[in-house]
C-alpha positions as CSV (number, residue, x, y, z in Angstrom):
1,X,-11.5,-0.6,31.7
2,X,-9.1,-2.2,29.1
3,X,-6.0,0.3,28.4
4,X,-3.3,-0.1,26.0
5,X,0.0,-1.5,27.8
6,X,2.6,-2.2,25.1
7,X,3.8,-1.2,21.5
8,X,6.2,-3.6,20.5
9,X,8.3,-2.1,17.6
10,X,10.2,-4.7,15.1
11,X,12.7,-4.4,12.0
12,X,11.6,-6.9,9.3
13,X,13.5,-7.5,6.5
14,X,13.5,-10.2,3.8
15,X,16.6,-10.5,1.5
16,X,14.7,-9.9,-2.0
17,X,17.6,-8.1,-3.6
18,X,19.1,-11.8,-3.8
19,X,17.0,-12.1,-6.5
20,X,16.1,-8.9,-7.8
21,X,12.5,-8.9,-7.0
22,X,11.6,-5.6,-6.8
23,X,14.0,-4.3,-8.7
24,X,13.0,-0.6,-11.2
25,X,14.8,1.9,-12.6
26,X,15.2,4.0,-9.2
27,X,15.4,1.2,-6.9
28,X,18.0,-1.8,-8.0
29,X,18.2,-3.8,-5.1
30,X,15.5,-3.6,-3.0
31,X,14.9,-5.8,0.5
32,X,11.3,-5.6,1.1
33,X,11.1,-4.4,4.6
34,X,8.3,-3.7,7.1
35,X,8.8,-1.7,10.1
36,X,6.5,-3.7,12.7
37,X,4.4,-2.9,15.7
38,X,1.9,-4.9,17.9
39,X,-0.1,-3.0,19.7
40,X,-1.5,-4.9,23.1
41,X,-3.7,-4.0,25.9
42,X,-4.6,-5.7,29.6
43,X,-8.3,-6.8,28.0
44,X,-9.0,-10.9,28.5
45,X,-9.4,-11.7,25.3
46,X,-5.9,-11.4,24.3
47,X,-6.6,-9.9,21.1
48,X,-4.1,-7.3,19.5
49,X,-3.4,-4.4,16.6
50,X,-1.1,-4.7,14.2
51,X,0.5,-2.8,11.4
52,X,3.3,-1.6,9.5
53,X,5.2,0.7,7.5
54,X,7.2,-1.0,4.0
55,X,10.3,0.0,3.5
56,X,12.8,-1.4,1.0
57,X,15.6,-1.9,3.7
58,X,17.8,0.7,5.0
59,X,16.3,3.1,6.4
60,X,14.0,0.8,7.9
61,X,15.0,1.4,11.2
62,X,14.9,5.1,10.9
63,X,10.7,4.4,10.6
64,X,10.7,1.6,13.3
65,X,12.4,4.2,15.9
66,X,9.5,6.9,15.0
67,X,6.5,4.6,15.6
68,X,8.3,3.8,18.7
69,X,8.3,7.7,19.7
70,X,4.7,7.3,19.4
71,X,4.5,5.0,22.4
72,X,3.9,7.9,25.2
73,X,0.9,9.3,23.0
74,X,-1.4,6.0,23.0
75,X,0.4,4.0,26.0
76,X,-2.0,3.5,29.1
77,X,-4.7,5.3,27.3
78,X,-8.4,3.9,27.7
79,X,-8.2,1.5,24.4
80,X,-12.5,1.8,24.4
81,X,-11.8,5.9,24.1
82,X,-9.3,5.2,21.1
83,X,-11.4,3.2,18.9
84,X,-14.7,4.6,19.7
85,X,-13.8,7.9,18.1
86,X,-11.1,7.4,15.4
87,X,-11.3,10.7,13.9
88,X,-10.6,12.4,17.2
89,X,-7.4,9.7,17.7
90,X,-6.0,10.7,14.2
91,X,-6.4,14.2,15.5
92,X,-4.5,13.4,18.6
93,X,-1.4,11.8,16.8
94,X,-1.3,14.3,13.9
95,X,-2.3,17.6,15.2
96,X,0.2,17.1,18.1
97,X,2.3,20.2,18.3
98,X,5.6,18.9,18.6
99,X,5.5,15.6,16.8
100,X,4.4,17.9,13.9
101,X,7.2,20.1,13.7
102,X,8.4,16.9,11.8
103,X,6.5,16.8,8.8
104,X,3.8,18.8,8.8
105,X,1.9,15.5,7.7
106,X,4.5,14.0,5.6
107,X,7.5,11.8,5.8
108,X,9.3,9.1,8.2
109,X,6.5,10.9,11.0
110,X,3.4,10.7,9.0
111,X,3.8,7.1,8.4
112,X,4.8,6.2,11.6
113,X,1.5,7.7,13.0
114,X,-0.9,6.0,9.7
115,X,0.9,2.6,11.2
116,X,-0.2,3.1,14.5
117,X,-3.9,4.1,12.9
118,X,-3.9,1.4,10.7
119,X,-2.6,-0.8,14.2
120,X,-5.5,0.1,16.0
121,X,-8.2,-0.3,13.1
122,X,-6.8,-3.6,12.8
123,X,-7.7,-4.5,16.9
124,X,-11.0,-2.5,15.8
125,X,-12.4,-5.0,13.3
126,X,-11.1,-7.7,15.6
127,X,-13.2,-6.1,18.6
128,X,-16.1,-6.3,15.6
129,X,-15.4,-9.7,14.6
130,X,-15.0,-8.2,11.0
131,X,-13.2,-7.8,8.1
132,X,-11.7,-4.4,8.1
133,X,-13.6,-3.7,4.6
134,X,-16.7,-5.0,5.9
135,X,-17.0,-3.2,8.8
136,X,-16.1,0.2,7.1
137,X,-18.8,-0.5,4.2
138,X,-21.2,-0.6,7.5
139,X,-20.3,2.6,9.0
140,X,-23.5,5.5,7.8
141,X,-22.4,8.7,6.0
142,X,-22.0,10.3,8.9
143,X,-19.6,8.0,10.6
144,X,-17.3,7.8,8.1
145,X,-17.2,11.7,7.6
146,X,-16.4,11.9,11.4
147,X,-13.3,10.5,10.3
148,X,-11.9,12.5,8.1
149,X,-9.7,15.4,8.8
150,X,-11.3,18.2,6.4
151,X,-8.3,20.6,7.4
152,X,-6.8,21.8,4.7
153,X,-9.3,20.1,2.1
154,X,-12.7,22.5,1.7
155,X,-11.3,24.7,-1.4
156,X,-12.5,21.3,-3.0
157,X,-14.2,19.2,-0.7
158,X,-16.4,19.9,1.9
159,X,-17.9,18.2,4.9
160,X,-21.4,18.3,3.2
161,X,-20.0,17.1,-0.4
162,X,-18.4,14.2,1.5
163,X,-21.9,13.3,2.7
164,X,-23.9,13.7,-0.1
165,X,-21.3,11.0,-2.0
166,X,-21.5,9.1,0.6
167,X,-25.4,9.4,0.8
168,X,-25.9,8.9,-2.7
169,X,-24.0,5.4,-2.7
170,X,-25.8,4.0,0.6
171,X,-28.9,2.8,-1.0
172,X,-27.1,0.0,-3.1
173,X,-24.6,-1.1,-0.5
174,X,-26.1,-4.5,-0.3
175,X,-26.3,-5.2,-3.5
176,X,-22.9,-4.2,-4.3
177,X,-21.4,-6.1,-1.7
178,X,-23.3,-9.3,-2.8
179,X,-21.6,-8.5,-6.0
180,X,-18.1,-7.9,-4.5
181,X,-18.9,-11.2,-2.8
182,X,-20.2,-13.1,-5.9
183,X,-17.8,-11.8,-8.6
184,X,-14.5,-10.6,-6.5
185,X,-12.6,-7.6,-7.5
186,X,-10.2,-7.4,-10.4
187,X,-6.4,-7.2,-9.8
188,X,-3.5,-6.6,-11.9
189,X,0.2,-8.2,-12.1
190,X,3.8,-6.7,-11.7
191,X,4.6,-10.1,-10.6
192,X,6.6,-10.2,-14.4
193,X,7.7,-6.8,-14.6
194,X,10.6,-6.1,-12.6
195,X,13.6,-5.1,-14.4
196,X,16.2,-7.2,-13.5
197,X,14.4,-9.9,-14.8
198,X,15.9,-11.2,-17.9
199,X,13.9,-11.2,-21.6
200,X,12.9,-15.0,-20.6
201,X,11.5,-15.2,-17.6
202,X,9.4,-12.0,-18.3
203,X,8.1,-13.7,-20.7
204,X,7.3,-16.6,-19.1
205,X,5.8,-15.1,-15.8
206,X,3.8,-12.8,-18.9
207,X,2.7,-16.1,-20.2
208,X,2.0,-17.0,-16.4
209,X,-0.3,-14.2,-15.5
210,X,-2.9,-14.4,-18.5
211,X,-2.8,-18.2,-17.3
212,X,-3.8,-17.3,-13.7
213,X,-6.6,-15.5,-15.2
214,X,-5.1,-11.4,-15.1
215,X,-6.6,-9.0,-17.6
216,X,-3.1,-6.5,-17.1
217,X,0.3,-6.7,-16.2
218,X,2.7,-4.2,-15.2
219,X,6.7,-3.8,-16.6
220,X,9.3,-1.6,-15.4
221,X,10.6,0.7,-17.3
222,X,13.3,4.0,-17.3
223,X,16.6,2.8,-17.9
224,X,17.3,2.3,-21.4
225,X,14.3,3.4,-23.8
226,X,16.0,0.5,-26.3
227,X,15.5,-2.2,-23.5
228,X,12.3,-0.9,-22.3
229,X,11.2,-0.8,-26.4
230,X,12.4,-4.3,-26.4
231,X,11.0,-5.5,-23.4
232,X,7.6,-4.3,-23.9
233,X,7.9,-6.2,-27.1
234,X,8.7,-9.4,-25.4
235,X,5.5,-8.6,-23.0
236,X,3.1,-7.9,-25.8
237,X,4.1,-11.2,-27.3
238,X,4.2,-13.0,-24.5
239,X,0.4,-12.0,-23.5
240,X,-1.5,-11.3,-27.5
241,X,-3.6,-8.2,-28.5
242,X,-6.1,-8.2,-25.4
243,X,-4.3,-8.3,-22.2
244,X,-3.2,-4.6,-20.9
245,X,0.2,-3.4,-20.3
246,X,1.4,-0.9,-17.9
247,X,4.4,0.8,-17.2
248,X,5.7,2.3,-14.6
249,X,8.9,4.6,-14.1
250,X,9.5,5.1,-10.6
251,X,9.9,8.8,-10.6
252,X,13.0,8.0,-13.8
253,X,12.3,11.3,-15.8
254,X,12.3,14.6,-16.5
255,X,9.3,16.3,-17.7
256,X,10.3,16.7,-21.5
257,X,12.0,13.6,-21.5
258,X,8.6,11.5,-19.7
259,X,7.0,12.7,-22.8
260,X,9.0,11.7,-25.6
261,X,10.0,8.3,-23.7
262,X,6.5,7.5,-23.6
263,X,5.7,8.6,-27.1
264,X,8.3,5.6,-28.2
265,X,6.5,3.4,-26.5
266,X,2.6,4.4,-27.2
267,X,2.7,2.6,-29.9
268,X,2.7,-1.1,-27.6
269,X,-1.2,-0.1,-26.6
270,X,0.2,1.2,-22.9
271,X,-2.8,1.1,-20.1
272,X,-0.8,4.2,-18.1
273,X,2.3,5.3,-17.4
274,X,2.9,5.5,-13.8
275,X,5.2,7.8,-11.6
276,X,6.8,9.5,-14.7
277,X,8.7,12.5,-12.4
278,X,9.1,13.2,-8.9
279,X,6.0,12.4,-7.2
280,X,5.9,16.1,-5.3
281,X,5.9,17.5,-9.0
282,X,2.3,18.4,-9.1
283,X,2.5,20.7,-12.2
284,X,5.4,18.4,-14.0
285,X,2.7,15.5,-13.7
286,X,-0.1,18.0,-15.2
287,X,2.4,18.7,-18.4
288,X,3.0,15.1,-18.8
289,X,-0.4,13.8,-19.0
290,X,-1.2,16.6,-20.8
291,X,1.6,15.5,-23.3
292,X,1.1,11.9,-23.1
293,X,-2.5,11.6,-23.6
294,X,-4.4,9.8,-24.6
295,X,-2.2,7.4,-22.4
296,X,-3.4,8.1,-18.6
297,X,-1.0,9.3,-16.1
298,X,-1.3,6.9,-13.0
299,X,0.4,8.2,-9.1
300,X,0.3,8.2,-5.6
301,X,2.3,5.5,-3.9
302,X,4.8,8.5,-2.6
303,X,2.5,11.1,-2.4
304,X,2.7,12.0,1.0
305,X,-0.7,13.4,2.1
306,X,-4.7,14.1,1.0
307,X,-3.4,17.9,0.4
308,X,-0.9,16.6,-2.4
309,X,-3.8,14.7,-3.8
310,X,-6.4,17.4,-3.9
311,X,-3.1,19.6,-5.5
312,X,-2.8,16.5,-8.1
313,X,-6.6,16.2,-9.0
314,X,-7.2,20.1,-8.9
315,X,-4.3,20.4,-11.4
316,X,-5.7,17.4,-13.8
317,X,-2.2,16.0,-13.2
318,X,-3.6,12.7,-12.9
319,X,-6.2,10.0,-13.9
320,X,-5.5,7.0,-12.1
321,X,-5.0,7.4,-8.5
322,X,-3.3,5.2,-6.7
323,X,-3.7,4.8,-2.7
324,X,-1.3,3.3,-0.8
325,X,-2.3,1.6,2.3
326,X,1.1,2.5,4.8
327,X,2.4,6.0,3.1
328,X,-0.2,8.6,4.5
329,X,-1.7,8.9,7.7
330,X,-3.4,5.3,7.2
331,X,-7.0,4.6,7.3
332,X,-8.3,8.1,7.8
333,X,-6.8,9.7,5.8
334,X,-6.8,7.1,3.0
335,X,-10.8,7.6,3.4
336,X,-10.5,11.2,2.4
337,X,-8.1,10.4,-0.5
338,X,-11.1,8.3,-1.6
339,X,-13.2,10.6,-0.9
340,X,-11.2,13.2,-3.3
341,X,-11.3,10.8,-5.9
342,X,-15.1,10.4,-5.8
343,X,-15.4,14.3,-6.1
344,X,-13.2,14.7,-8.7
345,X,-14.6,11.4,-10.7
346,X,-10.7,9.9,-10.8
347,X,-10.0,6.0,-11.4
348,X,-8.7,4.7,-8.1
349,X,-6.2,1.5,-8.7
350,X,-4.3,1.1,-5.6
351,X,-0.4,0.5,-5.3
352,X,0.6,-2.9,-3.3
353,X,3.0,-5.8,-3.5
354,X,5.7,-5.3,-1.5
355,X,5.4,-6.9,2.3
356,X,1.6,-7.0,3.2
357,X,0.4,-3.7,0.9
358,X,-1.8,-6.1,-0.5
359,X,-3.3,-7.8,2.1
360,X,-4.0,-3.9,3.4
361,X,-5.0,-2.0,0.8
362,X,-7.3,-4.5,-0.3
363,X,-9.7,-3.1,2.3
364,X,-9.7,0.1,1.0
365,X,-10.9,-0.5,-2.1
366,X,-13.6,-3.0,-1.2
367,X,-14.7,-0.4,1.2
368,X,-15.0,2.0,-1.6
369,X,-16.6,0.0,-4.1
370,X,-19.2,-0.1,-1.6
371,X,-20.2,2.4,0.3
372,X,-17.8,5.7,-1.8
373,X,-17.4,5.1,-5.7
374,X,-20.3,2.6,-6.3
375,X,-18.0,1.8,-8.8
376,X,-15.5,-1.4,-9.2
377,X,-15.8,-1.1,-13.1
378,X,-12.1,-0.3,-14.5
379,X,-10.4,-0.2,-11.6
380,X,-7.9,-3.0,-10.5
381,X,-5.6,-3.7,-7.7
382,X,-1.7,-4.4,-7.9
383,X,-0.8,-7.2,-7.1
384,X,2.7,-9.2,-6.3
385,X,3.4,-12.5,-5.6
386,X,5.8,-12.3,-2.9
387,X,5.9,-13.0,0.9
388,X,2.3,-13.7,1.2
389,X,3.0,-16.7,3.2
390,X,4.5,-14.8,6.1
391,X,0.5,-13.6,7.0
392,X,-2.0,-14.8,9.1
393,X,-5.0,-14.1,6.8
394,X,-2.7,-13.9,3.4
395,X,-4.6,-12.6,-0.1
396,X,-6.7,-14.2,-1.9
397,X,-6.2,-14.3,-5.8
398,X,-7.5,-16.2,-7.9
399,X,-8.9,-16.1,-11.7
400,X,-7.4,-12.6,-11.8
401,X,-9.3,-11.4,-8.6
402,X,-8.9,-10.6,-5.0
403,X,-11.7,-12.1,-3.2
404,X,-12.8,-10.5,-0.1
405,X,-11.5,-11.7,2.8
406,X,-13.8,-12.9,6.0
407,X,-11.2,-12.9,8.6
408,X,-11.7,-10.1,11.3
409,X,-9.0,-7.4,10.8
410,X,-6.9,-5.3,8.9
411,X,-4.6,-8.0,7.2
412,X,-2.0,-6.8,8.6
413,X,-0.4,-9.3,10.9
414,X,2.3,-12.0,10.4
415,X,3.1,-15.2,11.6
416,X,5.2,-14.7,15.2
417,X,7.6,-17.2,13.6
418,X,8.1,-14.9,10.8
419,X,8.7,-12.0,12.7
420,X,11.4,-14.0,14.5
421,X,13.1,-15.2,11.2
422,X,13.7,-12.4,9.2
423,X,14.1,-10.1,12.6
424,X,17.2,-7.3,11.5
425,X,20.0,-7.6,12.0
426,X,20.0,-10.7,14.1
427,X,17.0,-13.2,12.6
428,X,18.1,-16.7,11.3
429,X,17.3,-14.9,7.8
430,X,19.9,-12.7,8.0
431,X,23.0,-14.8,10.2
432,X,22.5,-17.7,7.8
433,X,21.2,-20.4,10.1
434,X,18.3,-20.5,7.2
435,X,17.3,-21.1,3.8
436,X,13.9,-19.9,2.9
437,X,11.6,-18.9,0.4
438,X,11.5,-14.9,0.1
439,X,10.0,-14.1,-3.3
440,X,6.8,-16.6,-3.2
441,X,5.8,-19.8,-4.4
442,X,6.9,-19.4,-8.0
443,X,10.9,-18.3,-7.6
444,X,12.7,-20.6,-4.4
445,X,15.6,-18.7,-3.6
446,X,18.8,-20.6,-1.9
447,X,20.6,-18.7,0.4
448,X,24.6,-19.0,1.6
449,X,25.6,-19.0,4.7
450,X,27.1,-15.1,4.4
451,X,25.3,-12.4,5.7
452,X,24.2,-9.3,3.4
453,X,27.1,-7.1,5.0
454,X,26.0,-4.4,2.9
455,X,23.0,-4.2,4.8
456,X,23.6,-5.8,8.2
457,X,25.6,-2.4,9.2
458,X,22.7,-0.6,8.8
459,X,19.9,-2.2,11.7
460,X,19.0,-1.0,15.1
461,X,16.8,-3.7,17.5
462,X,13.9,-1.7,18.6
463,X,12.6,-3.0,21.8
464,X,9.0,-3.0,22.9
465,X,7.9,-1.3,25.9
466,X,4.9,-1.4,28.1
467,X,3.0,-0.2,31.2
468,X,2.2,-1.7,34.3
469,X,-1.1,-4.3,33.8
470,X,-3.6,-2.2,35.7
C-alpha cells in the first residue's frame, strides 16, 4: 500500500515588477508568484504531484499557509484510494465542514484545495504515463461525470445533460485528437500588451507576435481612454487589418462608464473586451455586453466557482469564457465549468501567462476539444512569454500554436533549482547573490544587488511536513 507522506509547501516569487511585466490598470507592479506544493508518498518509484496557486506577490504566503492546512486531510491516506475516485476526493476537501466555513467554495481556501486536486492529478497522469489532456480525453462519459460536483448546478445542468454532451462528442474523439495532434491548437498574445510598456516596444513585440505566427494579441487598457485610444492605434499599425485585437480591463470600470469606454474604442475592430467591472458583478457584466455588443464580453480568471459561472451564462453576461487552471477548485471543477460552457454553447478561451497557467490550462482545453466541445474552431489560448524556462515540460508554441504536450503530467512542476532560487524571502533571487532572466527569452532583466524591501517584509517560509514511511 503506497500512502501519501509529505506536502511540502513553498513561496515562489520572481521579481517581474522590475520590469513591469504584468503590469494593467488594477495591478501596477506585479511579482508573478506561485504558491508551491509537492505532494510525495512511500511508493518505489519516487514519482510525485505537483501544483500551484499564482499569485502576483504579497499575499502569496497567505495561500501557501492554506494549502499547508490541508496537510492533515490527505496526509497518510491510501494514495491508490485518492486517485482512483477523484470526484469523491474533491468531495472530501470541499465538502469538509469546517474547512468550508472559509469560503463556501471561494477564495484563499478554494484555491488552496483546486492546488492540491490539480497536485494529485498531476501524480495521476504520471501513475498513467500520460499527458494530463490525454488521459482525460480517455476517460468514457461516465467517468468524467463521476467527477463533477453537480451540487448547486441542476437548475441548468444536469447529471444526464452532462452525459449526453459528453456522449454526443465520443464517437469523433480519435479523429479530433489526430487533428489536435496534426494541426496544434491556436493561442493568442498579451506578451505586447502590458501597460507599462512604452508606445515602442509595444509596437515592436506587436510586430513580433504576427512574426511568430499569432492571429491575436491582447493590450491593456483602463487608465487613460486617450492612452489606451492611442495605444490601440500603435497596435493596429503595428500588426495591419487582419490580426485581432483584444482588450482587457482588469475589473477598471464602472458599468456606464465600461460602455462608453469601449464605444471609443470600437472603432479599432476590438475581438472582446475582457473583465470590464468587478468580476462578482454578474448583472453589471450582463448590462455591458448588452451595451457593448456587437463586441463580446470575455471573463472568468477571478470568478471564483462553477456557481458564478452558471450565474454568468444564465444571465447572458458573457460570451467568451475564460477558465483558469489554479482559481476554482482545479481540475474538477474546471470540468464542470466546461461542461457549463458546452450547455450553454459559450466560446471557451482560457486565461494563462503568469507562472505556469499556461503550461496547466493547456490541458484543459485540449481535453475539451476532444472529448466536451468537439470544437477548437474560434477558440484560443493566452499566452505569455515569461518564466517558461523555470518548468520541467515547459509550453510548446510555435507558428501561433500550443502543441500538445507528450510528457506524463499536469505541467505543473518546476525545476528543484528554481524553486531554490527564487524561494521568498530568502532565495538567491531575492538577497541578490543572482542575476537572472525573469521575464523570458526576449526581455533579460539585470538585477542589483538590493533586495525588493517593499516586498521582502511581507514572506513567511512554509515548511513541509510528513508522516512516518510506513
Amino acid at each position: 500500500m503506497s500512502i501519501v507522506t509529505s506536502l511540502e509547501v513553498l513561496d515562489i516569487r520572481f521579481p517581474t515588477s522590475r520590469d513591469l511585466d504584468g503590469s494593467d490598470a488594477m495591478n501596477a507592479d506585479p511579482d508573478y508568484s506561485a504558491a508551491y506544493l509537492i505532494i510525495g508518498t512511500n511508493a518505489d518509484d519516487g514519482l510525485e504531484g505537483h501544483g500551484f496557486v499564482f499569485t502576483i506577490g504579497r499575499g502569496n504566503e497567505v495561500e501557501a499557509s492554506a494549502i499547508a492546512a490541508l496537510r492533515p486531510q490527505i496526509l497518510g491516506r491510501d494514495v491508490g484510494e485518492l486517485l482512483a475516485d477523484m470526484g469523491a476526493t474533491w468531495k472530501l476537501l470541499v465538502h469538509d465542514s469546517q474547512l468550508r466555513w472559509l469560503g463556501p467554495e471561494k477564495g484563499v481556501m478554494h484555491m488552496a484545495i483546486g492546488a492540491v486536486i490539480n497536485a494529485l492529478w498531476d501524480l495521476k497522469a504520471k501513475l498513467a504515463g500520460l499527458p494530463l489532456w490525454e488521459m482525460l480525453a480517455g476517460l468514457s462519459p461516465e467517468e468524467i461525470v463521476a467527477l463533477v460536483d453537480f451540487r448547486y448546478l441542476t437548475d441548468a445542468l444536469t447529471p444526464q445533460e452532462a452525459l449526453e454532451i459528453l456522449r454526443r462528442a465520443e464517437p469523433g474523439r480519435a479523429a479530433r485528437r489526430a487533428r489536435l495532434l496534426r494541426e496544434g491548437y491556436d493561442g493568442y498574445t498579451t506578451t505586447p500588451g502590458w501597460l507599462g510598456y512604452s508606445d515602442e516596444k509595444l509596437a515592436r513585440l506587436a510586430r513580433e507576435a504576427v512574426t511568430d505566427g499569432f492571429k491575436q494579441i491582447k493590450l491593456k487598457v483602463g487608465n487613460s481612454l486617450s492612452d489606451d485610444i492611442r495605444r490601440v492605434q500603435v497596435a493596429r499599425a503595428a500588426v495591419g487589418p487582419d490580426i485581432s485585437i483584444a482588450i482587457d480591463a482588469n475589473q477598471r470600470w464602472e458599468v456606464k462608464e465600461a460602455i462608453e469606454w469601449v464605444r471609443h474604442l470600437a472603432p479599432y475592430d476590438i475581438a472582446w473586451i475582457e473583465e470590464p467591472t468587478s468580476p462578482d458583478d454578474i448583472l453589471g457584466h450582463a448590462a455591458i455586453a448588452k451595451g457593448v455588443a456587437p463586441i463580446p464580453v470575455a471573463t472568468g480568471e477571478h470568478v471564483h466557482n462553477r456557481v458564478m459561472f452558471k450565474q454568468l451564462l444564465q444571465a447572458k453576461s458573457l460570451e467568451i469564457l475564460q477558465i483558469d487552471a489554479t482559481r476554482v477548485g482545479g481540475v474538477n471543477e474546471n470540468i464542470a465549468i466546461l461542461l457549463l460552457a458546452a450547455k450553454f454553447g459559450v466560446r471557451v478561451c482560457p486565461h494563462a501567462g503568469g507562472v505556469g497557467l499556461c503550461e496547466a490550462v493547456q490541458h484543459l482545453s485540449m481535453f475539451d476539444y476532444i472529448a466536451v466541445s468537439a470544437d477548437k474552431d474560434g477558440r484560443t489560448i493566452e499566452f505569455v512569454d515569461h518564466l517558461h524556462e523555470h518548468f520541467i515540460s515547459p509550453v510548446d508554441v510555435r507558428g501561433g500554436c500550443y502543441w500538445p504536450p507528450s510528457e506524463p503530467g499536469a505541467g505543473t512542476e518546476m525545476h528543484r533549482q528554481s524553486l531554490t532560487t527564487y524561494s521568498f524571502p530568502n532565495g538567491p533571487a531575492w538577497t541578490g547573490a543572482v542575476c537572472s532572466d525573469v521575464a523570458g527569452p526576449r526581455d533579460q532583466l539585470q538585477y542589483d544587488n538590493a533586495p525588493d524591501e517593499r516586498n521582502r517584509s511581507h514572506g513567511t517560509a512554509v515548511a513541509a511536513e510528513s508522516v512516518p514511511m510506513v
